[in-house]
C-alpha positions, 0 to 999 in steps of 0.5 A: 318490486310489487306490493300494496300499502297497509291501510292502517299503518297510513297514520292520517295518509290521504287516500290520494297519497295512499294510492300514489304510494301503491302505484309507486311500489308496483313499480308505476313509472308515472306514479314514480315522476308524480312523486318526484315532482310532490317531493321537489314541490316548495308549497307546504300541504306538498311538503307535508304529503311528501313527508308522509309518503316518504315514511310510507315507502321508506321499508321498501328503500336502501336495496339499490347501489346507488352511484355518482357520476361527476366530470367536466363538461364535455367528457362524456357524462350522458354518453357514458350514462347511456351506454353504463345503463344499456349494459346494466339492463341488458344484465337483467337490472332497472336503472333510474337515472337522477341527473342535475342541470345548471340553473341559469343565474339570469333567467333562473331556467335550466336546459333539462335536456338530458332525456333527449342525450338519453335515447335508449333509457328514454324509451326503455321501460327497464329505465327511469330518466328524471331531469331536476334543475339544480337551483340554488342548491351548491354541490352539483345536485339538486335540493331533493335529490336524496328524496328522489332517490328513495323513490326509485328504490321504493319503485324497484329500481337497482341501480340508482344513477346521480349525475351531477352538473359538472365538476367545480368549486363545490361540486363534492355533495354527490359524494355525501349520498352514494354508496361509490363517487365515479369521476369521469376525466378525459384523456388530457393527463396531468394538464387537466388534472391540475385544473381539478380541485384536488378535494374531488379527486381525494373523494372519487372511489374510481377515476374513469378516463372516457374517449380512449378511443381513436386518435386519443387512445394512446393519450389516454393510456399515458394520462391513466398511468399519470392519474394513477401515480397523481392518485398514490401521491394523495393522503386519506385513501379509504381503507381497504379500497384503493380507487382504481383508474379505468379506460374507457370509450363509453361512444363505442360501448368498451369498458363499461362492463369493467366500470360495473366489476369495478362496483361490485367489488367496491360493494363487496369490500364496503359490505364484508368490512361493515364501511357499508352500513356505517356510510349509509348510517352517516349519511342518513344524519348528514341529510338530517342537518341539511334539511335543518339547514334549508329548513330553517334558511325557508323560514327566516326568508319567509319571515314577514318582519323579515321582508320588513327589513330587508330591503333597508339594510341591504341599501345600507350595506351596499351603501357602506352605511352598515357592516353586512356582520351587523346587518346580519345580526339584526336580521337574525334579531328581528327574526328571533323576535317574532 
């Protein structure tokens, strides 16, 4: 997607937001990384000039099928991303790639490694790969992910990959800002569906068996025929769609063009009854509570008498001389005060 800003609809834009918000939507690769990393940025005059270039861009944004991708670790999930979004360019499409890592408790670093599990999108001009740190962020992916995602619209990406960091407790948040929630499971039958929360599998619009190749082929046939039963048996299926369970083997390169047949059906069915719009519509005012959300969890952190404070009554929980209700509430006081 090419195209240039109009200077007067900037309203007070920098000229360097304004010529990174031009090289985005000509479809600038580094320009599009430039802004990722101003959108994931925690200093304020960043935050402001990512608000602003974010209005900017927000015309040329909505237009791509935007996906997410979560399974447990081992199952395949860069595999499949590479092969998925090989055929997807080799259908004349740009993919963006948004994949998560987990961020070390410890030493607060995550591996980011994904463009090296990634070759061939790596390298494809046609592909976009941004790793992001998941932080402190529940829900397998990363704070700004809703904002990145809206660049690489703005860039001209069709198809927006989110691949989360791995299926647990609260690993359901892809499934707030995507138009279609793959899960990726392997060919382990009932056994690993019981190690599952059952909350991920209600939310999944298509379950994806990966490795049905080789000695699992015929493992992975019985444990599609035992997720499907498993997913008839769950309440809540969404209207007219009926996830479907699907056998793949994303290291031979088989299945994955019925993975996107799969998605455009989905898309078409959520299009034709209107579920489309009103999911977007949702999920727009979701992000809108969110970010009020960690908005106002940045500013109680970042209050001096806060600070103050603290450190004394944690001490005082810690040493059972406090509830940590009471302790909270005079935090919250003291941070209502001023």
């Amino acid at each position: 997607m090419c195209g240039s800003v109009d200077v007067s609809d900037l309203d007070g834009l920098t000229r360097v937001t304004a010529d990174l918000a031009e090289d985005l939507i000509a479809g600038n690769r580094r320009a599009l990384a430039k802004a990722i990393t101003q959108v994931e940025s925690s200093r304020a005059d960043h935050r402001e000039a990512a608000d602003r270039l974010l209005e900017t861009v927000l015309p040329r944004t909505g237009n791509a099928v935007r996906l997410g991708i979560s399974g447990v670790p081992g199952v395949g999930k860069s595999t499949f991303i590479e092969a998925f979004g090989g055929f997807l360019i080799d259908q004349g499409k740009r993919v963006a790639v948004l994949a998560v890592d987990p961020t070390s408790r410890q030493s607060h670093g995550s591996i980011l490694g994904d463009k090296t599990r990634m070759e061939r999108l790596a390298r494809d001009p046609d592909a976009f790969v941004r790793p992001s740190p998941a932080g402190a962020t529940l829900g397998g992916v990363a704070r700004r992910t809703r904002e990145s995602m809206l660049l690489c619209e703005a860039a001209g990406f069709d198809v927006v990959l989110v691949e989360t960091v791995g299926v647990g407790q609260s690993e359901t948040a892809v499934a707030d800002m995507v138009d279609m929630f793959l899960l990726l499971l392997l060919p382990g039958g009932g056994d690993e569906l019981q190690g599952i929360k059952r909350g991920i599998v209600e939310l999944a619009d298509a379950v994806i068996v990966n490795k049905a190749d080789g000695d699992m082929a015929a493992a992975a046939k019985r444990a599609a025929a035992e997720y499907h039963g498993a997913l008839g048996l769950l309440k809540g299926m969404r209207g007219a769609w009926r996830p479907p369970v699907l056998q793949i083997s994303a290291l031979e390169h088989r299945g994955v063009d019925q993975v996107w047949e799969t998605v455009l059906r989905h898309q078409e069915i959520m299009r034709t009854t209107g579920a489309h719009g009103e999911k977007r519509k949702a999920q727009a005012l979701d992000w809108m509570w969110s970010e009020i959300r960690d908005s106002l969890m940045d500013a109680f952190q970042g209050h001096p008498g806060i600070a103050e404070d603290l450190a004394r009554l944690q001490a005082d929980v810690a040493a059972g001389a406090a509830s940590p209700g009471r302790a909270a509430r005079a935090l919250i006081r003291r941070f209502f005060a001023g």
